[in-house]
ROPAPA-262306 format. One record per residue (C-alpha): residue number from 1; x, y, z negated. Coordinates in nm, 3 decimals, m for minus. Last residue first. Layout:
! ROPAPA-262306
 seq      c1      c2      c3
 NUM       X       Y       Z
...
This chain:
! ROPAPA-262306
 seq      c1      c2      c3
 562 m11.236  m8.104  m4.202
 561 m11.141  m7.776  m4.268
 560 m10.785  m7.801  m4.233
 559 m10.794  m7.978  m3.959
 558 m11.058  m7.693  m3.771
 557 m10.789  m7.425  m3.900
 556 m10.525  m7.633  m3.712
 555 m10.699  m7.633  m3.406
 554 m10.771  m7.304  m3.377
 553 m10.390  m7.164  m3.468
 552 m10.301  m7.415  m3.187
 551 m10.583  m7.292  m2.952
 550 m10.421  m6.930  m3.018
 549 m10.090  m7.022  m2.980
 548 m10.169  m7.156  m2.637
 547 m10.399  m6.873  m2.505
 546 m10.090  m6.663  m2.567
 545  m9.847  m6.892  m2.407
 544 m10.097  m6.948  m2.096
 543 m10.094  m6.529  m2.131
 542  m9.761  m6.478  m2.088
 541  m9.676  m6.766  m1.805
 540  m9.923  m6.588  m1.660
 539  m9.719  m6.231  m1.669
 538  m9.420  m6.401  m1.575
 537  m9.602  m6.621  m1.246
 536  m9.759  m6.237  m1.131
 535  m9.380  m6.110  m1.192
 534  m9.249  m6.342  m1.006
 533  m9.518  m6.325  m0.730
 532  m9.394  m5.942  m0.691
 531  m9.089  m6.047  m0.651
 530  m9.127  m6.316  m0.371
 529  m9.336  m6.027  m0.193
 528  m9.080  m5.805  m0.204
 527  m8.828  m6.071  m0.083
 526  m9.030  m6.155   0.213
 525  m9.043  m5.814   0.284
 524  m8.640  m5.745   0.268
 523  m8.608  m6.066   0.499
 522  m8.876  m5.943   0.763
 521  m8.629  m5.632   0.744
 520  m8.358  m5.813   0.794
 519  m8.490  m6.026   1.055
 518  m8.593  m5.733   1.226
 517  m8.223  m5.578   1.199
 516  m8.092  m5.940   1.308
 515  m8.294  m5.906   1.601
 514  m8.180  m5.551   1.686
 513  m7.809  m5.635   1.679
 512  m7.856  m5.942   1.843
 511  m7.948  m5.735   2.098
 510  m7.698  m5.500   2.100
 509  m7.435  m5.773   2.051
 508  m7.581  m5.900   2.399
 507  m7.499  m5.554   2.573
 506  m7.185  m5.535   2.422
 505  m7.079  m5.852   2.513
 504  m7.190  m5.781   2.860
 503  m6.986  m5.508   2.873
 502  m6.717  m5.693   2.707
 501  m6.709  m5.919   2.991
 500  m6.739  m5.647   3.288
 499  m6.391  m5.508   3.094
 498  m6.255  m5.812   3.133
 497  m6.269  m5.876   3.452
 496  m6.190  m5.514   3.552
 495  m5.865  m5.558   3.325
 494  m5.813  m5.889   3.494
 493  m5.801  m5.753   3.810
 492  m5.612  m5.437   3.725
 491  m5.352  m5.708   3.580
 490  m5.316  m5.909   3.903
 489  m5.280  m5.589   4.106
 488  m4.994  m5.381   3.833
 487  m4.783  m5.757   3.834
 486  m4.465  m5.533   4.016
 485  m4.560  m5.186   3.915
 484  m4.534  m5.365   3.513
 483  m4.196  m5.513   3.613
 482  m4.029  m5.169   3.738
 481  m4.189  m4.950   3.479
 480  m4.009  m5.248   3.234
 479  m3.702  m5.197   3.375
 478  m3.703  m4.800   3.370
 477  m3.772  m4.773   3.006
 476  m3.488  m5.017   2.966
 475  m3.321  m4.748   3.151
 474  m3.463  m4.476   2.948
 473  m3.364  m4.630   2.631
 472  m2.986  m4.700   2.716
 471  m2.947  m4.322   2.817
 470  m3.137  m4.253   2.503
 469  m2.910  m4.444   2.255
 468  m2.595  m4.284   2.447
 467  m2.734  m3.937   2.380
 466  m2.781  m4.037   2.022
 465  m2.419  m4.147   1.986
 464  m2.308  m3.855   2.142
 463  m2.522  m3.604   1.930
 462  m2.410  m3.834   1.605
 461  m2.063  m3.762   1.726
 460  m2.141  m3.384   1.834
 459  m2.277  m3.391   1.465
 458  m1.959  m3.521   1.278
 457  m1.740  m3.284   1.485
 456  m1.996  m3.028   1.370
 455  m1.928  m3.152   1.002
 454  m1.536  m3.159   1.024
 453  m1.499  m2.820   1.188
 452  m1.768  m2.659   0.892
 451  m1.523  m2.831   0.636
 450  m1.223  m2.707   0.773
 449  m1.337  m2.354   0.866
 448  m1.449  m2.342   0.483
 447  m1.106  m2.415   0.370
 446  m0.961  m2.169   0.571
 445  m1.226  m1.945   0.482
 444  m1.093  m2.040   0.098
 443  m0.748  m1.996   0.150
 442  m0.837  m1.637   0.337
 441  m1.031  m1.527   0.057
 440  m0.737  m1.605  m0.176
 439  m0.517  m1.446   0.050
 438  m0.711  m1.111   0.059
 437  m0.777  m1.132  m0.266
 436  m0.394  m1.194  m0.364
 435  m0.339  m0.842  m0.160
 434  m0.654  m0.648  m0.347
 433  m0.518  m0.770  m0.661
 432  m0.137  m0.705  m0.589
 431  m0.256  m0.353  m0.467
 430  m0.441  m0.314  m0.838
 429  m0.163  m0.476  m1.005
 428   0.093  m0.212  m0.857
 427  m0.130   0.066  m1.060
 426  m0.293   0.307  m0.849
 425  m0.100   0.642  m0.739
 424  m0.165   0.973  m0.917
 423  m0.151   1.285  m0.722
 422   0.083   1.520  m0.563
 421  m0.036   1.637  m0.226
 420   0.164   1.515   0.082
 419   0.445   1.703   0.184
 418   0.385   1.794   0.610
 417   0.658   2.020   0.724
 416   1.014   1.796   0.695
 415   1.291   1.960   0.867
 414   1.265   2.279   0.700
 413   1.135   2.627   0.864
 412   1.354   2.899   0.934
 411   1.551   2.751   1.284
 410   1.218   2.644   1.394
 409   1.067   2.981   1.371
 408   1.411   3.149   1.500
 407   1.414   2.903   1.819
 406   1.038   2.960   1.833
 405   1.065   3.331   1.871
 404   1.382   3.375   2.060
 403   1.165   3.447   2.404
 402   0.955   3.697   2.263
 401   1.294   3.867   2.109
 400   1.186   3.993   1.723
 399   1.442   3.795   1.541
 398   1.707   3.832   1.823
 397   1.687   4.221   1.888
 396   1.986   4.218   2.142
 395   2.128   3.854   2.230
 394   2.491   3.929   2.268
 393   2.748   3.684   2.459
 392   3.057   3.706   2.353
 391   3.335   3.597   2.686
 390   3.664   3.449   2.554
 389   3.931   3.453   2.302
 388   4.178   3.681   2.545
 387   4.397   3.816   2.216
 386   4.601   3.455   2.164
 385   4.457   3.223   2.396
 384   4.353   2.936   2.112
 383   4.035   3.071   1.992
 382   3.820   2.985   2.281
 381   3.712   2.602   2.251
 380   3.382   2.624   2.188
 379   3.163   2.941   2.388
 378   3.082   3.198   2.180
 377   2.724   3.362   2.074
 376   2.638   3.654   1.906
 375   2.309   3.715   1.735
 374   2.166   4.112   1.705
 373   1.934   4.177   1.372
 372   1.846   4.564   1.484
 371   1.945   4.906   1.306
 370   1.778   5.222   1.421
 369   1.932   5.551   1.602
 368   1.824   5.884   1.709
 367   2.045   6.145   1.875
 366   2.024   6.485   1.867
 365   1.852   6.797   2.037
 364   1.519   6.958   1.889
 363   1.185   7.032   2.092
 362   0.988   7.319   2.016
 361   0.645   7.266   2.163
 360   0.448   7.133   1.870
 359   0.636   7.367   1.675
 358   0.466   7.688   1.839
 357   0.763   7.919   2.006
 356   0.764   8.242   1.825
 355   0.640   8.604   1.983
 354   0.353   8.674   1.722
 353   0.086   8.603   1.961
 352   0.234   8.243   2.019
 351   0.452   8.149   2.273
 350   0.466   7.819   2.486
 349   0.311   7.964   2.800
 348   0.600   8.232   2.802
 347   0.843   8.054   3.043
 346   1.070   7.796   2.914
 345   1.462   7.860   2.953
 344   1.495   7.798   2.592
 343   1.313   7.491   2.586
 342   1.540   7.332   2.905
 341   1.852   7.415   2.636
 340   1.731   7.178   2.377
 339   1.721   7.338   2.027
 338   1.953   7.276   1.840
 337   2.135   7.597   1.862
 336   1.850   7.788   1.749
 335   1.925   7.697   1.398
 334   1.721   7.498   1.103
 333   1.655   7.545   0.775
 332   1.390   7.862   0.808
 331   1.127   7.646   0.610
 330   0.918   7.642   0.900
 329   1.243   7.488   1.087
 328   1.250   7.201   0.841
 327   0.909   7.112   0.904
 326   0.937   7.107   1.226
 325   1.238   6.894   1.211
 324   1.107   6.655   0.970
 323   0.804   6.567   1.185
 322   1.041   6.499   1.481
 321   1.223   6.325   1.287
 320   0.941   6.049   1.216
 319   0.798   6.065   1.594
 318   1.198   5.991   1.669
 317   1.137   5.671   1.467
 316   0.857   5.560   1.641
 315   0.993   5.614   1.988
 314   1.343   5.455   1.927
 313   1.081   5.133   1.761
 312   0.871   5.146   2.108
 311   1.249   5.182   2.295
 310   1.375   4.889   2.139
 309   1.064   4.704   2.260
 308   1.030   4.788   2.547
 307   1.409   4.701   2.613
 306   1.319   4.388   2.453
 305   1.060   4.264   2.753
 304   1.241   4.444   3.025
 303   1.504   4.161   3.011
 302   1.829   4.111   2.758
 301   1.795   3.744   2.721
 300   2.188   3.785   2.742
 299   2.425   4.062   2.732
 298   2.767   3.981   2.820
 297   3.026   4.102   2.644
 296   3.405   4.050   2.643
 295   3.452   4.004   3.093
 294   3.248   4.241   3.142
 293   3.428   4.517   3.041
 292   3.333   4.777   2.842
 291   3.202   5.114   2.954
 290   3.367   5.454   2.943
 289   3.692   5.281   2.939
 288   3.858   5.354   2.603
 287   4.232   5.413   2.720
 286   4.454   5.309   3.054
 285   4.581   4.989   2.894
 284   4.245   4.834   2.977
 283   4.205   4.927   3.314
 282   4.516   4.739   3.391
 281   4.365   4.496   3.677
 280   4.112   4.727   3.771
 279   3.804   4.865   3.589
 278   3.541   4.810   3.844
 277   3.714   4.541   4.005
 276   3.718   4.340   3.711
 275   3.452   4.128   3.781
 274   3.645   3.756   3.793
 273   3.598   3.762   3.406
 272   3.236   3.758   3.448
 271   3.207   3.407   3.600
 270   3.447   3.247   3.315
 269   3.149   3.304   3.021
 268   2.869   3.179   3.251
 267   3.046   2.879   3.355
 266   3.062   2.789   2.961
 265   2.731   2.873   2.915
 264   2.632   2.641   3.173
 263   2.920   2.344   3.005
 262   2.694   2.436   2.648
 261   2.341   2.435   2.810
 260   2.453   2.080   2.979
 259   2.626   1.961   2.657
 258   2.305   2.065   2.441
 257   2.029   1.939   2.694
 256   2.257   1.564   2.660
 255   2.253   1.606   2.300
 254   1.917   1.669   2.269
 253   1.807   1.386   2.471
 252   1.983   1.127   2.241
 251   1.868   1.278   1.977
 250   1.542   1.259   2.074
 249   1.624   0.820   2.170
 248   1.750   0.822   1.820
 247   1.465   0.949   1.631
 246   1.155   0.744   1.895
 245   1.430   0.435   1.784
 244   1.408   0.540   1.433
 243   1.005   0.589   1.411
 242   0.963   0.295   1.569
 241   1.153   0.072   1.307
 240   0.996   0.334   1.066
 239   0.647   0.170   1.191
 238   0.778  m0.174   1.221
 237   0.873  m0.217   0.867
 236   0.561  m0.052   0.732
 235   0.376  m0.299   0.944
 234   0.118  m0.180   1.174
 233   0.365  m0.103   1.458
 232   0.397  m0.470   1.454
 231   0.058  m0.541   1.586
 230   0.096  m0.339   1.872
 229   0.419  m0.418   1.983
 228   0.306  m0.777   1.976
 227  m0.002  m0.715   2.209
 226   0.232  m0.497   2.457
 225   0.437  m0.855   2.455
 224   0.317  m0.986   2.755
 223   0.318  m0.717   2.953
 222   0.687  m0.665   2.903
 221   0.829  m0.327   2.934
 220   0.772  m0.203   2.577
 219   1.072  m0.494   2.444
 218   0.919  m0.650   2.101
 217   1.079  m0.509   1.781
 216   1.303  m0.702   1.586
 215   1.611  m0.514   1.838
 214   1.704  m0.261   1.554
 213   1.823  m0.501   1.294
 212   2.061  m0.608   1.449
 211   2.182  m0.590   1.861
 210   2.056  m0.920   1.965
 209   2.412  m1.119   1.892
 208   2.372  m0.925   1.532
 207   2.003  m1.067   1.443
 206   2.105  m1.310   1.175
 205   2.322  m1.062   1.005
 204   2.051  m0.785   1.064
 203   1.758  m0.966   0.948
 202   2.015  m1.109   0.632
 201   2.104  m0.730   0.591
 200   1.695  m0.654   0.562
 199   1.608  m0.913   0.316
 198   1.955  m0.798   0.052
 197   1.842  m0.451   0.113
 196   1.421  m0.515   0.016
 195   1.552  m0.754  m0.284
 194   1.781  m0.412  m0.391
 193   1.515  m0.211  m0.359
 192   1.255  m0.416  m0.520
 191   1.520  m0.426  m0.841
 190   1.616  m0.116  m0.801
 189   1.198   0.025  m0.835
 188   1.100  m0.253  m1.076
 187   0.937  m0.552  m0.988
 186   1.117  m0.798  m1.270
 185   0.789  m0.806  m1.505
 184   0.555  m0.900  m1.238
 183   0.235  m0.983  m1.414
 182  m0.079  m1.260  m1.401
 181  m0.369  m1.294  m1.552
 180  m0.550  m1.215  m1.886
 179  m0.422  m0.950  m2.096
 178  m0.306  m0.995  m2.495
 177  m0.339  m1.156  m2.775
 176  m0.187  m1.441  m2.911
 175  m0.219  m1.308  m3.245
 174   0.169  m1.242  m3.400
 173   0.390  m1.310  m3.051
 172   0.138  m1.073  m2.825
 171   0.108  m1.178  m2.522
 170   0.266  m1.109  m2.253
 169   0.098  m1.181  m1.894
 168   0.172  m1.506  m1.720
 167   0.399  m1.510  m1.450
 166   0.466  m1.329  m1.166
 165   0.809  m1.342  m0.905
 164   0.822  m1.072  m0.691
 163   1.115  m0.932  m0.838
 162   1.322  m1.289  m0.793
 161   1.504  m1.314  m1.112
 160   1.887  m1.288  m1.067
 159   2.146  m1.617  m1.035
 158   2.506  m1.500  m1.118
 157   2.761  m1.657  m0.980
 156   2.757  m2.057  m0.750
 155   3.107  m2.185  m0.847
 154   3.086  m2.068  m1.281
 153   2.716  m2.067  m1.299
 152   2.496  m1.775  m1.481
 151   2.112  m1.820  m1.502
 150   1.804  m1.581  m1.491
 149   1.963  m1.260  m1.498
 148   1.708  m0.985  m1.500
 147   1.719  m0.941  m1.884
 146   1.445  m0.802  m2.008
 145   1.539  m0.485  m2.231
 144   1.283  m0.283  m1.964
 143   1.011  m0.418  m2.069
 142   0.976  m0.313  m2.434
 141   0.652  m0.500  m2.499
 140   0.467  m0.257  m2.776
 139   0.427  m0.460  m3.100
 138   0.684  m0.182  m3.266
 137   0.522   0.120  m3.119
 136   0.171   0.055  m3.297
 135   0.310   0.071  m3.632
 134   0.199  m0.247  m3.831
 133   0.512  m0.357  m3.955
 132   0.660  m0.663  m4.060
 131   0.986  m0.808  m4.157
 130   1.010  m1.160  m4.389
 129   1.105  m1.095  m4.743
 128   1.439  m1.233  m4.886
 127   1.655  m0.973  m4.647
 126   1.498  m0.668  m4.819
 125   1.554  m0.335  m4.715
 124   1.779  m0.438  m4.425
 123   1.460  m0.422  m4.194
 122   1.439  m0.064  m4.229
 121   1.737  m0.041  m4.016
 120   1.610   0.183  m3.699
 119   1.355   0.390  m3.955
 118   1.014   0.301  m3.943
 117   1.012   0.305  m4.373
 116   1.282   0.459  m4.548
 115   1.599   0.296  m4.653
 114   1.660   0.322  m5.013
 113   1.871   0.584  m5.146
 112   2.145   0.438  m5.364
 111   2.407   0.537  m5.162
 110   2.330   0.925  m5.186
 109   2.301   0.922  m5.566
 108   1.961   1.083  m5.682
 107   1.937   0.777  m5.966
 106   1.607   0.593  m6.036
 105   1.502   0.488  m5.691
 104   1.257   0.525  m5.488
 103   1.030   0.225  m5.342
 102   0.957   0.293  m4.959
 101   1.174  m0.024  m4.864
 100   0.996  m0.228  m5.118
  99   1.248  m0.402  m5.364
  98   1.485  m0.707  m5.326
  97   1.783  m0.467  m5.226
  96   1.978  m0.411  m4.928
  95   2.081  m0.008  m4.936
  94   1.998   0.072  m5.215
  93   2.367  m0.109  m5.355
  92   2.602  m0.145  m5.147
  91   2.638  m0.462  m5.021
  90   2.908  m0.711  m5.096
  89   2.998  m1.029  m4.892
  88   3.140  m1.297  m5.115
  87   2.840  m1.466  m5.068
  86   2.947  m1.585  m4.676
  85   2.670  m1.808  m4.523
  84   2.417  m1.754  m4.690
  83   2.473  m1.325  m4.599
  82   2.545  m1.419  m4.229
  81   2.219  m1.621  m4.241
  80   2.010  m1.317  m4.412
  79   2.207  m1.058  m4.121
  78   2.061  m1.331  m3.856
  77   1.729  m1.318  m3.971
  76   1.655  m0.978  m4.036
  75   1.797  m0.914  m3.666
  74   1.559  m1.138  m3.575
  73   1.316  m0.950  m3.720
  72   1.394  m0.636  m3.636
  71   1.431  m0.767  m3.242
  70   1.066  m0.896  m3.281
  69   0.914  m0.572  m3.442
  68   1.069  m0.370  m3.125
  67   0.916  m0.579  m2.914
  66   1.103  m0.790  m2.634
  65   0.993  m0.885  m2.313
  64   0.827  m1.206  m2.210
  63   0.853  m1.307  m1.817
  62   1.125  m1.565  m1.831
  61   1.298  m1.563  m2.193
  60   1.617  m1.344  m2.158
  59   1.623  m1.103  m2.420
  58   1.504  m1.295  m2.688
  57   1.674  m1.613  m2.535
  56   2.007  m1.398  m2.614
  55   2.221  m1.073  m2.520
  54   2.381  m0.856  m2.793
  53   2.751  m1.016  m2.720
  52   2.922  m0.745  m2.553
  51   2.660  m0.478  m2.709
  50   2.965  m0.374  m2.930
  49   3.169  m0.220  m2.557
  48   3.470  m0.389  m2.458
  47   3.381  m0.483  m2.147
  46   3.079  m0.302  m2.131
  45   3.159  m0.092  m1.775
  44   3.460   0.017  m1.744
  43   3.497   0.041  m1.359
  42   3.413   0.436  m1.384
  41   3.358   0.563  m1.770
  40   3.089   0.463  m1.990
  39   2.770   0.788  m1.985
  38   2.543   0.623  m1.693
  37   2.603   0.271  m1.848
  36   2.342   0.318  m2.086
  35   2.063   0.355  m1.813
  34   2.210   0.089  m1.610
  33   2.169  m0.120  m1.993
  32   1.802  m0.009  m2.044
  31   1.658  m0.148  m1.643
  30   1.823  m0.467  m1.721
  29   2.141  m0.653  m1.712
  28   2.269  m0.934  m1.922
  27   2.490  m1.246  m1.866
  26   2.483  m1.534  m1.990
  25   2.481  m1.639  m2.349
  24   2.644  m1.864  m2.606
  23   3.017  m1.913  m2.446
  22   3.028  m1.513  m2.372
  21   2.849  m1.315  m2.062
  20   2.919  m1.010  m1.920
  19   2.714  m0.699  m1.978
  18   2.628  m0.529  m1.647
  17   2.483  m0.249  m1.634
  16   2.607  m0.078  m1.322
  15   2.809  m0.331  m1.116
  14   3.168  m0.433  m1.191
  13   3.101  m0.699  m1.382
  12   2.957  m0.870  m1.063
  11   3.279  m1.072  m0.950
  10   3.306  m1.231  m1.295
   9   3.649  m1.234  m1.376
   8   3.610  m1.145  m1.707
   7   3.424  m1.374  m1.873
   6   3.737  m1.612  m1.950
   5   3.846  m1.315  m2.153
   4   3.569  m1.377  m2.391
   3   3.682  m1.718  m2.509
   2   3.529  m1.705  m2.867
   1   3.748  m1.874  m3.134
């Protein structure tokens, strides 16, 4: 018996999403279910929605979505369980079937049609024959099914994924294919939003007794920590930290030019209720006064600037009528009446031959008029008095007033005037790249600085040691200058000795020299003439044998003859 309403009470099953967990899974929440959640009603969340118990390791394996292929087949797999493990179940027929899911039928009946191929439960075609398909769209990683819950406990809640937590890219379950490095599956916008929030109400929880969130910056006013201030303002965090205290400290000066402007209108509405002299006490009740009291409108900004200017656009448009006019009165439309009583009275200068006044000299009476954009402005506060509501102040020709001009171009223009250009931003794992590069290069620099640190410490020890070695070397040096200056007569005596000695030795080596030469060279003569009487003794030794053989050869013919 499942024990769902144990689930319940979690404290986060209120929050968008959120699929409570059952005695086989935790609970689930991803990018998909807030989606789904937008059309449930308030507070009801997926209590007792179907997808209730759809969450398992498929959904909630660290860093490895989903594919639609994947869910099919598991899917596949759990309906061929169910089926082993209740046969009674019936199925109609076409609609699970041993045959290919594209295979059609014999009969035209409606529940006999097969299920066609790609559809949302092809898999059911066969549930003897494993599930594949080779559309492109089913090996796709579905990344926003991953479940961002990464444990559930009953004392400590629900345990989320960290955003900026990586792992190893997905691969893909058939091939093992797939990108090298590393991804961060869980770094969606709410998710890095929410991690962002939950970082920044810590700050301010742990900052309260400084005044939040607010008071990270370093003070301006301290010399010392000018540097800091600097290198905060180039963090995003410190820039819009700056940005809100620049905000709040304008506002702050706004509202104080706003009450004073507001408390000297508010003078300048009661002064001109004490001018009623003019008019009297009961000038009101005695009819329409021929001008209107002070003390209801007050014209303001009203200087020589926009009464030029009214009168320039009174000018133009009486130019316009006065065109009309004459024309009118050559058609014969117009009276005599009209006509301006000083123009009567005018001598003949103005008249033609014929007796008529020339239209560029008749002048018409009448009024003309035009239609300005006029503001109004009240002081707070009046609309209790019954008919005295206070003083209106009129700003005559307010759009086109020289001195109105910025109030009515910043009044017409939105708060935010720069919008950058649309464009396409790099991928998140290009920044992350360029980020971990940074770091990576830094770990290795670091590494670097160690090694360089240890090998000139290394040297200024062998540069030590060495300077040691010669401080010992000169002073022996030293020592033995010391003992050689001290013997330096009895040695220069004996050096003169001796050197006389080997003169003389050289002198008598010389002459040896030259005897021995002689004696070599008597030597090398004798031994010439030694040779040469060797070869004289050889070549009579020669003939004595020759004479010799020839006797014998004698002698024995004189034997044999005898």
């Amino acid at each position: 018996m499942s024990h769902d309403q144990e689930h319940n009470s979690d404290p986060d099953g209120s929050r968008s999403g959120y699929i409570l967990g059952n005695d086989y899974a935790p609970p689930y929440v991803s990018k998909w279910s807030r989606e789904l959640s937008k059309g449930f009603e308030k507070h009801h969340g997926f209590t007792d929605h179907v997808l209730r118990h759809m969450n398992c390791s498929y959904f909630s394996t660290t860093g490895q979505a989903p594919t639609l292929l994947s869910l099919k087949q598991h899917a596949q797999s759990l309906a061929h369980a169910i089926a082993l493990l209740s046969p009674s179940a019936q199925v109609a027929a076409g609609v699970v079937n041993e045959g290919d899911a594209n295979a059609q039928p014999e009969s035209s009946d409606e529940q006999s049609q097969p299920l066609a191929r790609h559809e949302a439960m092809d898999f059911l075609a066969s549930l003897t024959k494993p599930y594949s398909n080779n559309d492109p769209d089913h090996h796709r990683q579905l990344n926003s099914l991953l479940n961002e819950v990464s444990s559930g406990h009953d004392i400590m809640g629900t345990q989320y994924h960290c955003p900026m937590a990586d792992c190893d890219a997905p691969r893909d379950p058939e091939d093992g294919n797939g990108p090298q490095g590393r991804a961060t599956p869980y770094a969606s916008h709410h998710n890095l939003l929410m991690h962002a929030n939950a970082c920044l109400e810590r700050l301010d929880h742990e900052l309260s007794a400084q005044g939040g969130i607010l008071s990270v910056l370093p003070q301006t006013d301290a010399p010392h920590e000018a540097e800091q201030l600097r290198a905060a303002r180039n963090t995003l965090l410190g820039q819009l930290l700056t940005f809100v205290q620049a905000l709040v400290g304008r506002m702050h000066e706004l509202e104080l030019q706003y009450a004073n402007m507001a408390d000297a209108l508010a003078g300048a509405a009661v002064i001109p209720r004490q001018q009623l002299s003019a008019v009297g006490v009961d000038g009101r009740a005695a009819g329409a006064p021929i001008a209107y009291p002070q003390d209801r409108w007050v014209l303001a900004n009203a200087g020589d600037d926009v009464l030029n200017y009214v009168h320039d656009l009174l000018d133009r448009c009486e130019a316009k009528m006065a065109e009309k006019e004459y024309v009118w009165d050559k058609s014969g439309a117009m009276g005599t009446r009209v006509l301006q009583d000083e123009e009567r009275e005018s001598d003949d200068d103005g008249h033609g031959d014929d007796g008529e006044t020339s239209g560029q000299d008749r002048m018409f009476g009448g009024i003309v008029h035009i239609d300005i954009t006029t503001r109004y402005y009240r002081a707070q506060g009046r609309t209790e008095g019954g008919n005295d509501k206070g003083t209106i102040f009129v700003v005559p020709a307010w759009k086109h007033h020289p001195a109105m001009y910025h109030t009515a171009e910043v009044e017409a223009r939105p708060t935010v005037v720069t919008v950058p250009d649309p464009h396409v931003p790099e991928r998140i794992s290009v920044l992350q790249d360029r980020y971990e590069k940074r770091i990576t290069e830094g770990a290795k620099a670091a590494d670097e600085n160690v090694r360089l640190s240890r090998l000139c410490k290394t040297l200024q020890n062998d540069v030590q040691c060495l300077t040691e070695e010669g401080r010992r070397d000169k002073k022996m040096n030293e020592i033995m200058q010391n003992m050689v200056d001290k013997d330096n007569r009895g040695f220069l005596d004996e050096i003169s000795k001796l050197s006389e000695e080997c003169r003389v030795a050289k002198k008598n080596n010389g002459e040896a020299a030259t005897r021995i030469w002689q004696a070599n060279k008597q030597s090398t003569e004798a031994y010439l003439k030694l040779k040469r009487a060797q070869k004289q003794i050889k070549d009579l030794t020669t003939e004595l044998d020759k004479t010799k053989f020839e006797y014998n050869a004698l002698r024995r013919k004189h034997q044999g003859a005898a």
